[in-house]
C-alpha positions in Angstrom: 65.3 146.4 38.7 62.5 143.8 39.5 63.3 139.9 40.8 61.7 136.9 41.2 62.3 135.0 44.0 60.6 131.6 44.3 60.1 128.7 46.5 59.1 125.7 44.6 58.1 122.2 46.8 57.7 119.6 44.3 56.3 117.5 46.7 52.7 119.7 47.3 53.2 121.1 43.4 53.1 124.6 45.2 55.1 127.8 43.9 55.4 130.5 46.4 56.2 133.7 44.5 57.6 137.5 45.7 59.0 140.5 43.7 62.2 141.7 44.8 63.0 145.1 44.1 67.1 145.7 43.7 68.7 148.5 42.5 71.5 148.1 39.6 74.7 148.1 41.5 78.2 146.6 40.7 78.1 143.0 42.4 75.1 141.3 42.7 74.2 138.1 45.1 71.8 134.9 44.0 71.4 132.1 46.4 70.0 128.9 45.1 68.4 126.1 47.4 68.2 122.7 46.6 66.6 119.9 48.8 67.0 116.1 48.1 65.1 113.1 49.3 67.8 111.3 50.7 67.0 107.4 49.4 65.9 107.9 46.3 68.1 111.4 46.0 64.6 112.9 43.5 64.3 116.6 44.3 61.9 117.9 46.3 62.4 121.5 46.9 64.1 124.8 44.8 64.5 127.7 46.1 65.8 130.9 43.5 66.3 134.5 45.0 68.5 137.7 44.8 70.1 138.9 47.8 70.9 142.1 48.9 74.9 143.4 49.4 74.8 146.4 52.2 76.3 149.4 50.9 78.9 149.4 53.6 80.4 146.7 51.3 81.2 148.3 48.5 82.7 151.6 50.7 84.8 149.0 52.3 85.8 147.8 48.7 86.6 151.6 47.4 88.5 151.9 51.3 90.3 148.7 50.6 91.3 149.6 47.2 92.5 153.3 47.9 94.5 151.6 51.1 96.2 149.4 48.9 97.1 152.0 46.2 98.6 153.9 49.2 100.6 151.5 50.4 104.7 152.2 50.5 103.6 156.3 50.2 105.4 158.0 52.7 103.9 160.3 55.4 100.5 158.2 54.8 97.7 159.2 57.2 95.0 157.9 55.4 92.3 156.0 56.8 91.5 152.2 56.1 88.0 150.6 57.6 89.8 147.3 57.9 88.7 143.7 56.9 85.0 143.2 56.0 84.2 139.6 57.8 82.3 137.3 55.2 83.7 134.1 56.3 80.8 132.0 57.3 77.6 131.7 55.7 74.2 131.0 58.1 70.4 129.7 57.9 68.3 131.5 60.1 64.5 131.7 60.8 64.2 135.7 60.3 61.5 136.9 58.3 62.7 140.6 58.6 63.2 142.7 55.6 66.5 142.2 54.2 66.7 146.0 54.6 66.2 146.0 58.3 69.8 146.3 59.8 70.7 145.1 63.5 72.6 146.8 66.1 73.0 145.9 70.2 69.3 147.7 70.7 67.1 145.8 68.3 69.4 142.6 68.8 67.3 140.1 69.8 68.3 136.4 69.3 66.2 134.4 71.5 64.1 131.6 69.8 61.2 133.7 69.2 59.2 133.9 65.7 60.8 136.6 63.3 63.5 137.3 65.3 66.3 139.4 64.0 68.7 138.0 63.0 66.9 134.9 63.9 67.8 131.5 65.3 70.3 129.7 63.8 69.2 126.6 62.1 72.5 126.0 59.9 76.2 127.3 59.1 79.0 126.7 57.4 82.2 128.4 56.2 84.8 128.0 53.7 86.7 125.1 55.3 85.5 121.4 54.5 84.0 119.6 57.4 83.2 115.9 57.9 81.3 115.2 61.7 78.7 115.2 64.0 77.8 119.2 64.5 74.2 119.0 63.9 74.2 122.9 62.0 77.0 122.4 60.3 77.6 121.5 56.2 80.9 121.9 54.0 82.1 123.5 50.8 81.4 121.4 48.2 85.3 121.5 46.7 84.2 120.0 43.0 81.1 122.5 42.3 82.8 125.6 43.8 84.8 128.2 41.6 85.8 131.5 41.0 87.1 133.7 38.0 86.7 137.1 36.7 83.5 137.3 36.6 81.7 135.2 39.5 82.7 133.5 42.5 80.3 130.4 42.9 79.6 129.1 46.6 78.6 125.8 46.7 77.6 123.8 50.2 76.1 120.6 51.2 74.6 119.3 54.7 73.9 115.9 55.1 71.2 114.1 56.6 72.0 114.8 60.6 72.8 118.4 60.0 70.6 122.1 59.4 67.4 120.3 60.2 64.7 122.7 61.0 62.7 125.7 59.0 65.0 129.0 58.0 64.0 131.6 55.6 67.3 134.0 55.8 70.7 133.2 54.6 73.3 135.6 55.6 77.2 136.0 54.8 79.1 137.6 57.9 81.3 136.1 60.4 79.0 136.2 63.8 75.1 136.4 64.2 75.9 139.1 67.3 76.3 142.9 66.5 79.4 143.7 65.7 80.6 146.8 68.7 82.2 149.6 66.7 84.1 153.4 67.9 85.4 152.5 71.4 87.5 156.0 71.7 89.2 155.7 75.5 89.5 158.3 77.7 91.8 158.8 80.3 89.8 161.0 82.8 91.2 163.0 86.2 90.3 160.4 88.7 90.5 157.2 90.2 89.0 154.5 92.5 92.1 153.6 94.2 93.8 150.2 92.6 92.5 147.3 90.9 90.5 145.9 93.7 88.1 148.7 93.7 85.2 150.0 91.0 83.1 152.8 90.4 79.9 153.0 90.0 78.7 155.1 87.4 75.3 156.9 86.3 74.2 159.5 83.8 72.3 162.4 85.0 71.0 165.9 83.8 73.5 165.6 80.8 76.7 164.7 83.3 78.5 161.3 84.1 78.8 160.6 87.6 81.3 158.4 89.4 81.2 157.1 93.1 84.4 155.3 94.5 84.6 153.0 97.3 85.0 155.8 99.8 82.2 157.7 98.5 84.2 159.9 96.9 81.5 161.6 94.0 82.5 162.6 90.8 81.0 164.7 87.8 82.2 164.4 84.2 81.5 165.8 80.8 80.7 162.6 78.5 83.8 164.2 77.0 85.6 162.3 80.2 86.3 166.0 81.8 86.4 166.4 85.6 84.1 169.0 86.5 85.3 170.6 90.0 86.4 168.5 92.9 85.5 165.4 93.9 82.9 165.7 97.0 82.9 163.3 99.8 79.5 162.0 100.7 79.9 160.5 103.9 79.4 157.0 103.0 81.7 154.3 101.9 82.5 151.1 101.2 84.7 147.8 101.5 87.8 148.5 99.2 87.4 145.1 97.5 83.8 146.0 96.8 82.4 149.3 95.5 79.1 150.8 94.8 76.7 150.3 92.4 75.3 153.9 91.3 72.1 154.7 89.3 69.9 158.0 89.0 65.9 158.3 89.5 63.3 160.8 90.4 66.2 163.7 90.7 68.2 161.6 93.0 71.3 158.8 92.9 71.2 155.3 94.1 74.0 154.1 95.5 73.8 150.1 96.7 77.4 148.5 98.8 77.7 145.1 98.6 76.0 144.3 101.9 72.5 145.3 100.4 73.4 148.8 101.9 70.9 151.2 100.0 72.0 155.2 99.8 70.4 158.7 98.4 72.0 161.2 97.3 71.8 164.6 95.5 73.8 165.0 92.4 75.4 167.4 94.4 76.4 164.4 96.8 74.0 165.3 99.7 73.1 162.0 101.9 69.3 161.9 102.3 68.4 160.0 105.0 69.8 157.1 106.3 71.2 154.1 104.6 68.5 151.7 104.0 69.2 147.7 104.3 67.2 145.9 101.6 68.0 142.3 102.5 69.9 141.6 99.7 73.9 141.1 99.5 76.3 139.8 97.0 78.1 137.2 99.6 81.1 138.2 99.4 82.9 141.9 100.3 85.2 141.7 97.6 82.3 142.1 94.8 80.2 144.9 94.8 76.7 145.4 92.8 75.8 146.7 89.6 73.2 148.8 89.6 70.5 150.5 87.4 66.6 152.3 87.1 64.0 151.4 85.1 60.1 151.6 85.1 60.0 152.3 88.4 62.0 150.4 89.9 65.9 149.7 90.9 67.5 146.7 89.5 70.6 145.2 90.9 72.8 142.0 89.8 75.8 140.3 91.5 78.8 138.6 90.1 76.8 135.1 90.0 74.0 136.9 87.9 72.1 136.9 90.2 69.0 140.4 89.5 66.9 141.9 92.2 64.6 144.1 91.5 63.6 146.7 94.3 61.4 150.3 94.8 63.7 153.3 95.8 62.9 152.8 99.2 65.0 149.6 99.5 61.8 147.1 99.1 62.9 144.1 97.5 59.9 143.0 94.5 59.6 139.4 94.2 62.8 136.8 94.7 66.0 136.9 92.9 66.1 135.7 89.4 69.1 134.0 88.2 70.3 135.1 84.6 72.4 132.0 83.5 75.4 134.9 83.6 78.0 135.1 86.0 81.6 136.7 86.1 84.4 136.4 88.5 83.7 137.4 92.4 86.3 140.1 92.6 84.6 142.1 89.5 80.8 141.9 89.7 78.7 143.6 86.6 78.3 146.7 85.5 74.7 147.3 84.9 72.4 150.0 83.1 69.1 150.3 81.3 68.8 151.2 77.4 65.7 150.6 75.1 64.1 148.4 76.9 66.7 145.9 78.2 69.0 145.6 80.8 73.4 145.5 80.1 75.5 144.0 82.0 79.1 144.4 81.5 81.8 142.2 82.8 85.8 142.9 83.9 86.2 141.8 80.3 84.2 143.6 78.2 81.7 140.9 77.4 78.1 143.0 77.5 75.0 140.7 78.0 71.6 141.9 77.0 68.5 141.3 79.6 64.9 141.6 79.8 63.9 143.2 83.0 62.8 139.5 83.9 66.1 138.4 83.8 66.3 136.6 80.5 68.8 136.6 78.6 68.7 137.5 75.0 71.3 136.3 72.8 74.7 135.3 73.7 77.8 137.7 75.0 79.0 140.3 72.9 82.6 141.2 72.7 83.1 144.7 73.2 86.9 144.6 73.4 87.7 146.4 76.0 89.5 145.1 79.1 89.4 146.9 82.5 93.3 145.6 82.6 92.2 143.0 85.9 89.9 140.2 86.9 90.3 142.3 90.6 87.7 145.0 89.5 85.1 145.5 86.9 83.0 147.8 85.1 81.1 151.1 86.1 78.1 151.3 83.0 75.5 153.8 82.1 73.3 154.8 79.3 73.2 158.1 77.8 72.5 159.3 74.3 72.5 156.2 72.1 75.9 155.5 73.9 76.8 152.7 76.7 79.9 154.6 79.2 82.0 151.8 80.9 84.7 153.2 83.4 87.1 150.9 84.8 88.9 151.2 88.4 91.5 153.8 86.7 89.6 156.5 85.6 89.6 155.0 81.7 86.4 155.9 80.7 84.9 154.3 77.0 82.0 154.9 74.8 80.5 151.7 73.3 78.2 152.7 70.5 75.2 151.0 68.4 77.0 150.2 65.6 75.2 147.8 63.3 75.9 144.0 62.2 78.7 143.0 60.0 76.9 141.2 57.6 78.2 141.2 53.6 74.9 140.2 52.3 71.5 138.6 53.2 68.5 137.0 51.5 65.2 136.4 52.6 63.7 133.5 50.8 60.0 133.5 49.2 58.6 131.4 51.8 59.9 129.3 54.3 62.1 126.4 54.0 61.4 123.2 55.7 64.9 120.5 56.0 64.3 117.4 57.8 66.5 114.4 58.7 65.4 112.7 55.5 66.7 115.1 53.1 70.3 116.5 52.1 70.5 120.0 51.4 72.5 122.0 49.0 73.2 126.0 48.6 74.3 128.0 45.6 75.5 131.1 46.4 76.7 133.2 43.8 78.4 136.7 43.5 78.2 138.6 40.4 80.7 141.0 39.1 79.6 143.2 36.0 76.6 141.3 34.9 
């Protein structure tokens, strides 16, 4: 079926039209925006458009509905896809298809034009609010309703709050991917206790794991040990660990002292080690460690990221993040599609540019290495981050996409300033 959606400023007497095409399906959204001149309270600016619900919503309704009908059946095995989030509703300046979906690849929420799912100009959720949060509006208790056939979402912001230009409004309950099918494996081996980490890299379609006392080990991605572990010669401070990473048919292995190591996968030491200059300042926190373009990148526990060649040669100064984590854990650290992750003792995963900025904020992957004593071992292979922790647990963080329960991208942009109020009609249609 065929939609207007339409930006109206009363102001300029200018009417920005687009075409929406939706197909005919069960619910359907509309979001309605209204903006006031605050003294003389004369309207200014309408917005009208359709939204678009993801189909993972309605699954989720059939998944919730079967579950339900289930319930109290004995021997009941069947599976349930758990509570769809829809709690909060956000202003954002995306200008992306509605279509587009995002997942921890294509996340990108630094305040850059376009960006997916944007910045965040304005929220709100279904509790009232009176104060000073400058994003923040309320429920409007009077105009909002629900029955059989429509639930009708009505908010307001005041003068002091969601001032600034947004063109998305999205239903979820975050703005950050949501991390989905975190299966753990208990592998063969371990680092030792919780005051040590392994170092982990993905190479010629094998994991590979170095412990403290450079103990090497190969794994399926299944988690399965594949022969003994073989000793390379070189080691480590207990506390500490390696960072591993794999270039040019070789592994990287970095100790905390700035210590630089290459191996075979076969755990052959080429060479000697090689001192780069660099060092985490402490023994009891190791490096993550990771390849890309060329070059070795390396982070410590303060966020600190050095970039290096494989011959030890440090490029340029170090570049602080913003990120940090406790001493004893340090980062995990890999490369994927063009960013940098960093993963910390408890689970939250950070997303880099190779210049060290940081885009977005930390994503909670839920899993715990069980101790603030030792972090993270993380690599990147087949659309998968591996994480291993100090025990041999070894998980599979995937790129599952957003949580979102609808989105609309408005005709035009949408300008609110500090002289206007602001209210949204959001409405969910059953049947119509």
């Amino acid at each position: 079926m065929r939609y207007k959606s339409i930006v109206k400023d009363h102001t300029k007497n200018i009417e920005y039209v687009e075409i929406k095409h939706k197909p005919d399906l069960p619910v359907k959204g509309r979001a309605n925006v209204y903006l006031y001149n605050a003294r003389t309270g004369k309207l200014e600016l309408e917005a009208h458009t359709p939204n678009i619900i993801y189909p993972e919503v309605y699954q989720w309704l059939r998944s919730y509905q079967w579950d339900k009908f289930c319930t109290g059946a004995y021997n009941k095995t069947n599976s349930y896809g758990g509570y769809w989030e829809m709690n909060n509703i956000y202003l954002t300046t995306s200008d992306r298809p509605e279509t587009e979906r995002v997942n921890i690849w294509n996340y990108d929420y630094r305040d850059v034009s376009g960006a997916n799912p944007g910045k965040m100009i304005g929220w709100a959720n279904k509790s009232t609010y009176i104060g000073s949060d400058t994003q923040r509006g309320t429920p409007n208790t009077a105009e909002s309703y629900a029955d059989n056939t429509k639930i009708h979402w009505v908010f307001d912001w005041p003068t002091n709050a969601g001032n600034g230009t947004f063109q998305s409004i999205i239903w979820g309950n975050q703005l950050v991917p949501y991390i989905g099918n975190i299966p753990l494996i208990s592998t063969e081996i371990s680092a030792g206790t919780a005051g040590s980490a392994f170092g982990l890299a993905y190479a010629n379609d094998y994991l590979y794991a170095i412990s403290y006392n450079g103990k090497l080990y190969k794994l399926t991605t299944d988690g399965i040990l594949s022969g003994s572990a073989i000793s390379t010669g070189i080691s480590t401070d207990y506390d500490s660990g390696f960072g591993l990473a794999y270039a040019n048919d070789y592994l990287y292995a970095i100790s905390y002292n700035g210590n630089l190591y290459k191996l075979t996968t076969d755990g052959i030491l080429s060479g000697s080690a090689i001192s780069t200059g660099i060092s985490t300042g402490t023994f009891i926190s190791g490096f993550g460690l990771t390849y890309a373009n060329g070059y070795l990148y390396a982070i410590s526990y303060d966020g600190k990221l050095y970039k290096l060649t494989t011959d030890g040669v440090l490029s340029g100064s170090a570049i602080s993040t913003g990120i940090s984590t406790v001493k004893e854990a340090g980062f995990g650290l890999t490369y994927a599609n063009g960013y940098l992750y960093a993963i910390s003792y408890n689970g939250n995963l950070y997303k880099l540019t190779t210049d060290g900025v940081l885009s977005g904020s930390a994503i909670s992957t839920g899993i715990y290495t069980g101790t603030v004593n030792s972090g993270f071992g993380l690599t990147y292979a087949n659309g998968y981050l591996y994480a291993i922790s100090y025990n041999g647990k070894l998980y599979t963080i995937n790129d599952s996409s957003d949580h979102y329960f609808a989105r609309t991208l408005l005709a035009s942009p949408v300008t609110k300033t500090n002289q206007q109020t602001m209210k949204i009609q959001y409405d969910f249609i059953y049947g119509e």
